[in-house]
C-alpha positions, -999 to +999 in steps of 0.1 A: -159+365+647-145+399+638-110+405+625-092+433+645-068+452+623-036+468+644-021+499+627+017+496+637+042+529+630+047+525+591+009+527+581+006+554+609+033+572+597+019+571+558-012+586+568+003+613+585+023+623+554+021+655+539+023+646+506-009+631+490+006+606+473+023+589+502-011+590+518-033+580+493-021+543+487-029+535+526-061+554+527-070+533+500-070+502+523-079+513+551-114+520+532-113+486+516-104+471+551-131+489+567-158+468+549-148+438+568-125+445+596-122+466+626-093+491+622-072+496+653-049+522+666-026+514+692-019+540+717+019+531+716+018+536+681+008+575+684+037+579+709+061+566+684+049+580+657+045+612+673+079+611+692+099+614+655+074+639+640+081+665+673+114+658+666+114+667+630+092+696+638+063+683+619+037+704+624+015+693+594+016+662+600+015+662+642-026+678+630-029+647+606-024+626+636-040+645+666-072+636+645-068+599+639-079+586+668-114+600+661-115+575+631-102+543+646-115+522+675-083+532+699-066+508+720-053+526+753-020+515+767-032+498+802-018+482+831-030+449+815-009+456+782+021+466+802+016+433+823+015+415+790+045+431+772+066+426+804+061+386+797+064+391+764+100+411+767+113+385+790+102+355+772+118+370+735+152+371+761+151+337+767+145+326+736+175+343+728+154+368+701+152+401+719+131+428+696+151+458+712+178+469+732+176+460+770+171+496+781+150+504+755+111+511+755+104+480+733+076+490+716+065+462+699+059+438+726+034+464+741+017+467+708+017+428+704+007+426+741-020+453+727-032+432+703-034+403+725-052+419+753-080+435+733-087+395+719-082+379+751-122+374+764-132+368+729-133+349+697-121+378+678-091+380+657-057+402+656-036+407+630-006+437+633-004+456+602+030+462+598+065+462+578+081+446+612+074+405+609+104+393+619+098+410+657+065+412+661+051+380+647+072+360+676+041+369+696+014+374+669-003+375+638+019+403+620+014+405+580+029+430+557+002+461+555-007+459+526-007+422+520-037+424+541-067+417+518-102+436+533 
């Protein structure tokens, strides 16, 4: 059994930092991590990511990120996913614990639908690295980042 690890928009967003020492603490455990997990980024989480650092005109930082998904296994947004989230956002409404606005592009059902989909025909593991429990973990495993030992 192999434990995926999800890279949601906080650890993204550290990695992309210009400054070293906002970087260095999650490269750290991403090289830990590596030793016994597979690290994975979520398409949706470059678009969000991405998104704010156009918008803040970060161009450092935009080349930091261009050149993750080289490094990661990557996990494509598909019609799958979508099909997945779309449960996902209507079953959080009826339990009366929406994660976003109801015309917003909730992003973390389709990175929890992510993480579900790229487990679903196996015996493999997800777990969403994250500083957002308290939305995502309505659908999955979702742990503080760095509470995640390797």
């Amino acid at each position: 059994m192999t434990r995926l690890v999800l890279l949601d928009s906080t650890p993204v967003g550290m990695l992309v930092h210009t400054r070293e020492q906002v970087r260095t603490p999650v490269e750290r455990w991403i090289g830990e991590l590596a030793s016994s997990s597979v690290v994975v980024l979520p398409e949706i989480i470059l678009y969000e990511v991405r998104r704010e650092l156009l918008r803040l005109d970060a161009a450092g930082s935009l080349r930091l990120l261009d050149a993750l998904p080289s490094q990661f296994l990557y996990a494509p947004v598909t019609t799958s996913i979508l099909l997945g989230a779309s449960e996902l956002w209507a079953q959080s409404r009826r339990r009366g614990r929406p994660t976003s606005g109801t015309r917003d592009l909730d992003i973390d059902v389709i990175l929890a639908a992510t993480a579900q989909d790229i487990v679903a025909d196996s015996n493999d593991q997800a777990v969403v690295a994250t500083r957002n429990i308290r939305h995502l973990s309505q659908f999955v495993d979702a742990r503080l980042w760095d509470s995640i030992a390797p």
